[in-house]
FINULUM-723008 format. One record per residue: residue number from 1; x, y, z of N, C-alpha, C in turn. Coordinates in steps of 0.001 Angstrom, whole numbers. Layout:
<sites>
pamar/n_xx/n_yy/n_zz/ca_xx/ca_yy/ca_zz/c_xx/c_yy/c_zz
NUM/X/Y/Z/X/Y/Z/X/Y/Z;
...
</sites>
This chain:
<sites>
pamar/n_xx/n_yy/n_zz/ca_xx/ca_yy/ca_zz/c_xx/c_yy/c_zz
1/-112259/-81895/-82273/-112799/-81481/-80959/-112580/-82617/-79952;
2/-112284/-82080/-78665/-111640/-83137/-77742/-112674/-83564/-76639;
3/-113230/-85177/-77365/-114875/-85926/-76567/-114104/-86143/-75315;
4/-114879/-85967/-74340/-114711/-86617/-72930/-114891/-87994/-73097;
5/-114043/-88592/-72224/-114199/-90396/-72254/-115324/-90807/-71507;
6/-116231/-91490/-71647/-117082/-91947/-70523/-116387/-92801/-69476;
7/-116534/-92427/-68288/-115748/-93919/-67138/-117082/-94529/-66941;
8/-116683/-96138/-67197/-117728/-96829/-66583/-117725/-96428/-64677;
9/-118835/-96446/-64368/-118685/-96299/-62569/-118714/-98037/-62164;
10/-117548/-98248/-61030/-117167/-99613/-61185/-118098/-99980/-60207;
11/-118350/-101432/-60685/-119738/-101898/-59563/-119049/-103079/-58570;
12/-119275/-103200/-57795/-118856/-103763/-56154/-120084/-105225/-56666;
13/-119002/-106361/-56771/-119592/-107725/-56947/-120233/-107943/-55702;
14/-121502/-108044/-55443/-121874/-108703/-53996/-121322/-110036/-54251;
15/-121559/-111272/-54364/-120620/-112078/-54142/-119035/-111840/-53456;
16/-118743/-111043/-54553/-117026/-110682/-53843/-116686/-110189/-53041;
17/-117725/-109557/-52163/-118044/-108268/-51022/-118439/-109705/-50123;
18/-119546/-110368/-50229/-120082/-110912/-49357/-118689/-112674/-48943;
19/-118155/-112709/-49822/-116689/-113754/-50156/-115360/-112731/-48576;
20/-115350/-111876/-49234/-114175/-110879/-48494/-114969/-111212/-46724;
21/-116309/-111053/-46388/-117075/-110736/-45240/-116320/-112276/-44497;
22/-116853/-113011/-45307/-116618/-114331/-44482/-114863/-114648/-44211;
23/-114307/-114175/-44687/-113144/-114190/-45041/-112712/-114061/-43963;
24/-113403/-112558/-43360/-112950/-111527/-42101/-113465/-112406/-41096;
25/-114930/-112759/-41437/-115366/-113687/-40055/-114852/-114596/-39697;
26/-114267/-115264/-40581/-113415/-116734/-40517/-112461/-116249/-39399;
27/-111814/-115263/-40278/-110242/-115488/-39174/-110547/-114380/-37982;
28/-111497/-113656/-37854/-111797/-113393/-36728/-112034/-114598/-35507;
29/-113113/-115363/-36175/-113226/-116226/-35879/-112428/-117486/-35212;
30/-111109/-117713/-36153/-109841/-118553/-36112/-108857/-117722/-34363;
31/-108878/-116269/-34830/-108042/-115530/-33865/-109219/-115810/-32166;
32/-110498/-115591/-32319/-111036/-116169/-30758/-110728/-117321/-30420;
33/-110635/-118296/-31328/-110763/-119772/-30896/-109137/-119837/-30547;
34/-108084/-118964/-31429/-106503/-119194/-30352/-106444/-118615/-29116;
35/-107323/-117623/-29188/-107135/-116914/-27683/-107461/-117470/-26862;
36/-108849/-118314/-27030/-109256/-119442/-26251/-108718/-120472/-25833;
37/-107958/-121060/-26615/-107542/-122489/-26879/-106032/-122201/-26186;
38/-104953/-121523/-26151/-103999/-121174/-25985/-103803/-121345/-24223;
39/-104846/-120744/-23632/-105060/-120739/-22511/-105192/-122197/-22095;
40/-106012/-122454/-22645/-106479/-123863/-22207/-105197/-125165/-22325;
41/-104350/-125041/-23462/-103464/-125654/-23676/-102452/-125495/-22371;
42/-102282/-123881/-22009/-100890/-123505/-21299/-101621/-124103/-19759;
43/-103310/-124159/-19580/-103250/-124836/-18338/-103077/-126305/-18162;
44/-103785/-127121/-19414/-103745/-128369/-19735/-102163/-128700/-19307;
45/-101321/-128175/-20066/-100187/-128154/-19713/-99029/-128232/-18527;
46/-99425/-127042/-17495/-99841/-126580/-16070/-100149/-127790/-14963;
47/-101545/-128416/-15348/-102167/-129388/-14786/-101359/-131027/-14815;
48/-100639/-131194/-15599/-100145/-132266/-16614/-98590/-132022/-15439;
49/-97881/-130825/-15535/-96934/-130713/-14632/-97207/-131102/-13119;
50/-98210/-130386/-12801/-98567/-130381/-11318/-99003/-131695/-11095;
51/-99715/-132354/-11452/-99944/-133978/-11584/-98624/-134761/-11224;
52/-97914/-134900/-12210/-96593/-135736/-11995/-96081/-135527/-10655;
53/-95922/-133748/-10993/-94929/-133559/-9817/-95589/-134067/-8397;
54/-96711/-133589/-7843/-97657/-134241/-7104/-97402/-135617/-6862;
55/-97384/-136886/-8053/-97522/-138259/-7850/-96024/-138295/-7144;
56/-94696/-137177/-7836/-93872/-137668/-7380/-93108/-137687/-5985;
57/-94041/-136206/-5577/-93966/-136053/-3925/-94905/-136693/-3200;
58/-95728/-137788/-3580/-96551/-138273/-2816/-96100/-139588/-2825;
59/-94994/-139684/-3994/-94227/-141186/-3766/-93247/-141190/-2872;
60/-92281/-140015/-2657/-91455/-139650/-1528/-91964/-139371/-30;
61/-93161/-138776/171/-93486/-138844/1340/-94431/-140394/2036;
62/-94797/-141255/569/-95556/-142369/1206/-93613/-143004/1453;
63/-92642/-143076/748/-91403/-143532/1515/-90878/-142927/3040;
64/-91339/-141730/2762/-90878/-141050/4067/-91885/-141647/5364;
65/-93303/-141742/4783/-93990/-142197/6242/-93879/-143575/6484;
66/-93571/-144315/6106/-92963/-145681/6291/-91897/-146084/6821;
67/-90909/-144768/6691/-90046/-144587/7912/-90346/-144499/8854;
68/-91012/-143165/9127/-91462/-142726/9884/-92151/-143687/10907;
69/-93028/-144290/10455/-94320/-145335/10882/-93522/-146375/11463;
70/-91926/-146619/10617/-91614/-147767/11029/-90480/-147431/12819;
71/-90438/-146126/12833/-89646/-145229/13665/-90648/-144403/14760;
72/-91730/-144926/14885/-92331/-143919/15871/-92055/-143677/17049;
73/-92029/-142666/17380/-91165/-142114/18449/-91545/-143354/19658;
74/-90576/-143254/20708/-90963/-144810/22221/-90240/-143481/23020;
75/-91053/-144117/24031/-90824/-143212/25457/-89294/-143590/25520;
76/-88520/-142919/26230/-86988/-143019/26125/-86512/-143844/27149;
77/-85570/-144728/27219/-85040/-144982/27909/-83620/-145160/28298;
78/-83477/-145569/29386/-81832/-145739/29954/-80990/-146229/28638;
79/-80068/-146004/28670/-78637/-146423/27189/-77873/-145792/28023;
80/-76439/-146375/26948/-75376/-146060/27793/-75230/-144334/27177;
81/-74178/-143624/28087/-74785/-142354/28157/-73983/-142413/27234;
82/-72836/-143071/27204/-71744/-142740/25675/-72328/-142077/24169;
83/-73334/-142715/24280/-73788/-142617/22917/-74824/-141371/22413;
84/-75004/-140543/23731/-75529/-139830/23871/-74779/-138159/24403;
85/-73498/-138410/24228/-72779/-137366/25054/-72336/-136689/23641;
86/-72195/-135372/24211/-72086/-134406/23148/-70759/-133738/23363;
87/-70177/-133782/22338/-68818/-133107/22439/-68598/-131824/21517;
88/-68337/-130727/21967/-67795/-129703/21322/-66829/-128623/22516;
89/-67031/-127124/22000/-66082/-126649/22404/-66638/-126325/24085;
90/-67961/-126487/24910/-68732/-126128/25903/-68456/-127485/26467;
91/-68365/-128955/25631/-68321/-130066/26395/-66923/-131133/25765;
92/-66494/-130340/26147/-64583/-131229/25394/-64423/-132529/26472;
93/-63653/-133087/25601/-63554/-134673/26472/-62070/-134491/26841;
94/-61245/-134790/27927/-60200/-135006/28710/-59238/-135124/27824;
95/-58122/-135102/27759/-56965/-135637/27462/-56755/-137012/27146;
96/-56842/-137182/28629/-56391/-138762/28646/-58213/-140003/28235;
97/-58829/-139135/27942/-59651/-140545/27502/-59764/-141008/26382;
98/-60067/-142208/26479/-59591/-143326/25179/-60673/-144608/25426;
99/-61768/-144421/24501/-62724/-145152/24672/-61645/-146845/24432;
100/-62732/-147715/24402/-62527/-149318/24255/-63002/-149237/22859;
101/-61817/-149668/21925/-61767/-149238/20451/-61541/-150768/19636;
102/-61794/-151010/18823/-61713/-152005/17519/-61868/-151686/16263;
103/-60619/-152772/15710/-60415/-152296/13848/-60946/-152995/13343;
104/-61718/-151545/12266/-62738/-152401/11274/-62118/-151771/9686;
105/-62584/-152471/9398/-61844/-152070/7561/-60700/-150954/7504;
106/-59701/-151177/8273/-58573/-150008/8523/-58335/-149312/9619;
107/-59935/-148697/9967/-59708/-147356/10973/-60302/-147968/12258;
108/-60220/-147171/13643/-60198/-147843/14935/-61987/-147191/15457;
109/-62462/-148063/16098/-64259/-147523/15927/-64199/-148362/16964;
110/-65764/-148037/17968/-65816/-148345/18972/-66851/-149931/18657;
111/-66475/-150427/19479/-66891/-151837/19362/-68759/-152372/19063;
112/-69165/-151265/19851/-70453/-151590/20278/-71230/-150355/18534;
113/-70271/-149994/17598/-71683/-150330/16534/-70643/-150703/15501;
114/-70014/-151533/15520/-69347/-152426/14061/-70312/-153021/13630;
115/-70778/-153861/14196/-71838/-154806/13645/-73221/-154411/12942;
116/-73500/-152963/13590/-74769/-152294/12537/-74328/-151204/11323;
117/-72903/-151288/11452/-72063/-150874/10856/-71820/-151528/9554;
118/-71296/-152873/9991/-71343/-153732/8557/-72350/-153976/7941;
119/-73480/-154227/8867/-74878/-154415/8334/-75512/-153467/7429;
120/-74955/-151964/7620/-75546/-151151/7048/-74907/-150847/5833;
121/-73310/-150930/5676/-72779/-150908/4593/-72620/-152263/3663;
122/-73645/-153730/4324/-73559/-154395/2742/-74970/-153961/2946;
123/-75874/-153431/3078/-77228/-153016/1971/-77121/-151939/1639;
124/-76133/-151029/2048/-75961/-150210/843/-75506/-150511/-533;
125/-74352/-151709/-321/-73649/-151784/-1259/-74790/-152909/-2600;
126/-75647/-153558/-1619/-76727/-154246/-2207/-77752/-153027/-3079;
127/-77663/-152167/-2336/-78294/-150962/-3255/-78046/-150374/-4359;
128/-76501/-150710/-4705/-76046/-149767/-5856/-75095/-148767/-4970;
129/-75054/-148293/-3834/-74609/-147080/-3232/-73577/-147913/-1637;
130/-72274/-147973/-2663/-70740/-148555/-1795/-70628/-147591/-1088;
131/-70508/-148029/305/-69679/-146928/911/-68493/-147355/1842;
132/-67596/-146525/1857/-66501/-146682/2522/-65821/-145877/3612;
133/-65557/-146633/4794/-65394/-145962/6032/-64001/-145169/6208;
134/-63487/-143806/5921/-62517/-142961/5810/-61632/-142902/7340;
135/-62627/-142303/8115/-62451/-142299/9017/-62772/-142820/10162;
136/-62615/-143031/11341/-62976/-143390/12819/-62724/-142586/13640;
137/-62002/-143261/14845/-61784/-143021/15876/-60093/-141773/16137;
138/-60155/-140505/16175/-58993/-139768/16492/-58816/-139311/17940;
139/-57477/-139264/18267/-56804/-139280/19565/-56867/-137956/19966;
140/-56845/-137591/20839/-56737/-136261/21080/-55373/-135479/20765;
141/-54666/-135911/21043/-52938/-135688/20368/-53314/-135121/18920;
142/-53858/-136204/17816/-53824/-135971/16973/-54910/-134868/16212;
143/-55636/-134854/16905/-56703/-134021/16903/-56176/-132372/16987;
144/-55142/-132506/17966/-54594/-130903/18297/-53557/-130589/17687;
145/-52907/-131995/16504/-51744/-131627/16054/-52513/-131334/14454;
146/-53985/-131734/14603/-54198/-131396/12659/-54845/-129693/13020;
147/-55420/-129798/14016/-55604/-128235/14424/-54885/-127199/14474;
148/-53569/-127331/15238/-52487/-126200/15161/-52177/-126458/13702;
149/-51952/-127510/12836/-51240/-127199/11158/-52160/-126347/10387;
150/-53816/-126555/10692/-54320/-126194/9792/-54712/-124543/10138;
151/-54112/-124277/11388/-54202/-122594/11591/-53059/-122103/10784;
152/-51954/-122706/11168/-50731/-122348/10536/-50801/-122038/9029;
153/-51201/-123339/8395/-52015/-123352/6939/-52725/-121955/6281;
154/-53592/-121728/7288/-54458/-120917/6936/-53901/-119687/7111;
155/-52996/-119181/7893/-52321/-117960/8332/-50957/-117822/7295;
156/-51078/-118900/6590/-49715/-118930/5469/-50622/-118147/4376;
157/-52031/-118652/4196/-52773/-118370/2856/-53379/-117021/2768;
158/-53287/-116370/4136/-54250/-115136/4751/-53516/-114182/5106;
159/-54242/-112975/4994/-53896/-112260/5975/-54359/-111508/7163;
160/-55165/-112910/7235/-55816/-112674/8953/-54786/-112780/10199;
161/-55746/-111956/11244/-55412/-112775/12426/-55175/-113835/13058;
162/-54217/-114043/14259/-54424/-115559/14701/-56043/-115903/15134;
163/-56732/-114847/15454/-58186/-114968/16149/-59070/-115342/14826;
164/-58940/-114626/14081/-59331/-115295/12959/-59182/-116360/12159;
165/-57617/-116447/11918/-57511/-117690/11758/-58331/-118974/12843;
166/-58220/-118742/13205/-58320/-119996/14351/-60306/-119856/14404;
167/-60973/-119257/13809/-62419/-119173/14122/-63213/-119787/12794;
168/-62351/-119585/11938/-62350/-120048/10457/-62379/-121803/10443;
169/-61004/-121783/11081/-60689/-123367/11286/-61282/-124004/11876;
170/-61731/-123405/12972/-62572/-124372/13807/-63996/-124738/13389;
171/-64297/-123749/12226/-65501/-124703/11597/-65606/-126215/10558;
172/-63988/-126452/10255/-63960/-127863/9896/-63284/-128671/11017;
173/-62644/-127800/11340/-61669/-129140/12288/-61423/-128454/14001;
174/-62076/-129426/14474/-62149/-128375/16289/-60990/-129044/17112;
175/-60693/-128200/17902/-59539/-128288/18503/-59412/-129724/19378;
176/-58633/-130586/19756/-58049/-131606/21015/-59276/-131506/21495;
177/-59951/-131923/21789/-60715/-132721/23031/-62473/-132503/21848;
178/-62284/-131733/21741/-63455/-131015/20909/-63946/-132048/19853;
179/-63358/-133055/19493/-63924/-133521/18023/-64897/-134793/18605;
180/-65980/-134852/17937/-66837/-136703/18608/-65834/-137527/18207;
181/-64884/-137363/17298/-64508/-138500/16409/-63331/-139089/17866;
182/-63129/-138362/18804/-62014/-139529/20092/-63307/-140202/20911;
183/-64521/-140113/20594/-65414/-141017/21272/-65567/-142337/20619;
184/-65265/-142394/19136/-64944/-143678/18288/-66258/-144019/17891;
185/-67064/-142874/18124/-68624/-142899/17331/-69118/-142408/16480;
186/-67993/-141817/15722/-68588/-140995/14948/-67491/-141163/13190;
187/-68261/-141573/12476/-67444/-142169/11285/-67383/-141436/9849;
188/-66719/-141056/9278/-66420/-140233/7980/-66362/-141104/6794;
189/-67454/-141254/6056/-67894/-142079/4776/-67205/-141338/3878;
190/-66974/-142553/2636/-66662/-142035/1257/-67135/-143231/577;
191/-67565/-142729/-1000/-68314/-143568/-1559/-67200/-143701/-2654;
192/-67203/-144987/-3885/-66932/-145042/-4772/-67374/-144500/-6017;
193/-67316/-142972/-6181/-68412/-142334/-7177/-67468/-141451/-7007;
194/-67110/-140832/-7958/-66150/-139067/-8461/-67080/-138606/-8388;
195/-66232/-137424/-7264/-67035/-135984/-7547/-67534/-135638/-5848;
196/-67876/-134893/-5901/-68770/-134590/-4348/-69256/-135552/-3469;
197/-68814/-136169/-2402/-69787/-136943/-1412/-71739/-136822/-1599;
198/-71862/-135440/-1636/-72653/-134885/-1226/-73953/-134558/-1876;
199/-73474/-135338/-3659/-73708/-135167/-4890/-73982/-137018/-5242;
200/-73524/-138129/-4324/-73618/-138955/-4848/-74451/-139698/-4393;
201/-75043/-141283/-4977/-76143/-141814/-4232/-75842/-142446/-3011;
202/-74527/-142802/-2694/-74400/-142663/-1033/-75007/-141988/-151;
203/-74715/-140539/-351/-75368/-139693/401/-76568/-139790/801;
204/-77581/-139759/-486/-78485/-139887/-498/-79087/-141082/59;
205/-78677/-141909/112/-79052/-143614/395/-78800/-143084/2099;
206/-77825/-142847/2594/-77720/-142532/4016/-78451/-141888/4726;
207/-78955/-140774/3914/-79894/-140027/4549/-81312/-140254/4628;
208/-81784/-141120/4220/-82685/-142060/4136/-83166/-143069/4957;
209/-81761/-144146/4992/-81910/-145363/5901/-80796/-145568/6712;
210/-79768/-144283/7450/-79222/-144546/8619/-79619/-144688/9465;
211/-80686/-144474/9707/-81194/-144361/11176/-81716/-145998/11477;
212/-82273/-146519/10453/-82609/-147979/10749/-81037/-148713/11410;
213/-80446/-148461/11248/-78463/-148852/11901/-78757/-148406/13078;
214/-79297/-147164/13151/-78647/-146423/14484/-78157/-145490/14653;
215/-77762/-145039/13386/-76829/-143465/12969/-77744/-142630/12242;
216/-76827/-141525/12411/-77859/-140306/12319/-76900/-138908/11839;
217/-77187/-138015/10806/-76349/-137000/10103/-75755/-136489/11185;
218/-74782/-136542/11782/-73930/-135380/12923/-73942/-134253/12543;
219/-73756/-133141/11728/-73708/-131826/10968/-74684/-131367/10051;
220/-76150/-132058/9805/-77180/-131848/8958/-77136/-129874/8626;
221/-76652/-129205/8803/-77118/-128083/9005/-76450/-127173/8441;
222/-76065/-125798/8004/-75263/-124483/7707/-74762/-124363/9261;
223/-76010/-124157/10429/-75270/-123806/11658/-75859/-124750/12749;
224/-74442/-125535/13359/-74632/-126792/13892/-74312/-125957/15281;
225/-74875/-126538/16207/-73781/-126554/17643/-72480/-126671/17563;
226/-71937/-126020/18466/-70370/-125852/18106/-69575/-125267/17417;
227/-70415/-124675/16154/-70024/-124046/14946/-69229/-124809/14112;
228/-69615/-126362/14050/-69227/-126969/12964/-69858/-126709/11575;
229/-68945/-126978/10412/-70135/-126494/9294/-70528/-127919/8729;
230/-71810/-127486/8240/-72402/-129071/7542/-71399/-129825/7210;
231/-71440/-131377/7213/-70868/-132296/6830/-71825/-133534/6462;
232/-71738/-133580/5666/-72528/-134456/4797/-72500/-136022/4949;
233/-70702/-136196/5305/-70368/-137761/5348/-70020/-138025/6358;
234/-70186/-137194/7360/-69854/-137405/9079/-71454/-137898/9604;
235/-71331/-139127/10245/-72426/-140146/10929/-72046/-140436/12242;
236/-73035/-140258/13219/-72724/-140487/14914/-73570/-141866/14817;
237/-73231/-142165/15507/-73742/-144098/15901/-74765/-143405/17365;
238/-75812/-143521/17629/-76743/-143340/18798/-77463/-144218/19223;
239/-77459/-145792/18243/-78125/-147022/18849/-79676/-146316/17657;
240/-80366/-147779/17906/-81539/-147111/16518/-82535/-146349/17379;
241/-82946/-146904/19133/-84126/-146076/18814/-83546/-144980/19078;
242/-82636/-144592/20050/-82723/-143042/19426/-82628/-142130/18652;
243/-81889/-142973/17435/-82363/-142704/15960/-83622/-142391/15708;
244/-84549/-143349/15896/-85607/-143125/15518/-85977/-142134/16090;
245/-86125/-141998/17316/-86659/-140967/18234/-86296/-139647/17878;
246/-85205/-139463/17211/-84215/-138094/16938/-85257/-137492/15378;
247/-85386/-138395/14701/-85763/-137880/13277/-87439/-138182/13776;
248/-88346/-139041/14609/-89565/-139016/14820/-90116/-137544/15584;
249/-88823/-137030/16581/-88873/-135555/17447/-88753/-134319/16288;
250/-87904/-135137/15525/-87629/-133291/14409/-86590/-132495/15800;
251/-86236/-133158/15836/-84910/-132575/16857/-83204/-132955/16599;
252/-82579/-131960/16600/-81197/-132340/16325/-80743/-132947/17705;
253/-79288/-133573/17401/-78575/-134725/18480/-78614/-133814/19727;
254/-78173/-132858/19640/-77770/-131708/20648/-79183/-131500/21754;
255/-80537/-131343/20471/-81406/-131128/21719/-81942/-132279/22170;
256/-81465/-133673/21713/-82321/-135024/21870/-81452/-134899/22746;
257/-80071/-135090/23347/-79510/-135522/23912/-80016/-134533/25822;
258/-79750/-133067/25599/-80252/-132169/26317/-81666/-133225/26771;
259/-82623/-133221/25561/-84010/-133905/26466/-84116/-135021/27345;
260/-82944/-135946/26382/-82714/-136880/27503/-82202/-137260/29072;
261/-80996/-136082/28612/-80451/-135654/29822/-81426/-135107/30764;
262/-82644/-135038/30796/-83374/-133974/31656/-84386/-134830/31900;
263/-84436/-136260/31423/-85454/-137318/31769/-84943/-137632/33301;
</sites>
């Protein structure tokens, strides 16, 4: 005859029940304290960025106001207007003029800023950041003979118009009378560093402490007067304070010069 088996009925260890509980509480437990903590880390973190970055714009602007401070704007006065005259395609300079010119390391520059000229390129070069003077002073002749090649140039590579061509071009290179560079004030740097002007610590060093010289970015901009395009290593000589005065106004050459003109 076929006995039924007895099943024991299985009994639930409290210990092992109350073992499993804590188990759950634990890492319940473990999972609040990451949710918590996670946050706190990613701001800790956050805070730790913003700090530095903070010390490090507050180290650039205590350099910047020390310029500044050392540049505060002065009521304006009389200078020669040379240094203040603006040349583009609304104010072209003559044919026949030909400032009073002198050679400095190669190229022909006007006399009256060699000397803050040299001054400024041995503390650069005392800086770490050589620079070297490319250009100077161009003739008007020559000015209209790199202008007509480089339409030609461009009308070889295109298939634009002459109107086009020629609107293109004139944002690097402006026609005969049009360029500052026949005023013999206005100078085209190059540094000893491969690669971009614009990219190197020249640049940077210039844009900084030209103005203590006297010079000042001619093309700082995408859209300049004249429709030149930025140029990075092109520097106008303006004498210092109106250097100073130019970067103490937050005004470009064009409207310092306009303000002055109207003193």
């Amino acid at each position: 005859m076929y006995r039924r088996r007895k099943i024991k009925p299985y009994k639930v260890s409290r210990g092992s029940f109350e073992e499993q509980k804590l188990k759950e509480d634990k890492k319940t437990e473990t999972q609040r304290a990451l949710l918590f903590i996670l946050p706190v880390l990613m701001l800790a973190v956050l805070a730790v960025g913003i700090f530095f970055g903070y010390k490090s714009y507050e180290k650039a602007a205590r350099e910047e106001k020390t310029i500044l401070s050392e540049s505060a704007a002065t009521e304006p006065v009389a200078t020669d207007p040379m240094l203040l005259s603006v040349v583009n395609p609304a104010y072209p300079l003559d044919a026949s003029y030909v400032p009073a010119l002198t050679e400095f390391q190669g190229v022909r520059l006007s006399p009256v800023l060699t000397e803050s000229l040299e001054q400024m390129m041995s503390d650069a070069k005392a800086a770490g950041c050589p620079l070297k003077v490319a250009e100077g002073y161009i003739s008007f002749k020559e000015q209209k003979e790199r202008y007509d090649s480089a339409v030609k140039e461009y009308l070889k590579k295109s298939k634009m118009t002459l109107v086009k061509a020629e609107s293109q071009v004139k944002l690097t290179t402006p026609r005969g009378g049009e360029s500052e560079q026949q005023t013999g004030l206005l100078v085209r740097f190059d540094d000893e560093e491969k690669g971009p002007f614009v990219k190197g610590k020249a640049c940077k060093w210039l844009q900084r402490n030209a103005i203590k010289y006297g010079f000042i970015q001619r093309y700082p901009s995408q859209e300049n007067v004249g429709g030149l395009a930025y140029s990075p290593n092109l520097y106008r000589y303006v004498g210092v304070e109106n250097a100073y005065n130019i970067r103490a106004y937050n005004m470009t050459f064009d409207e310092y010069a306009a303000y002055m003109a109207a003193q």
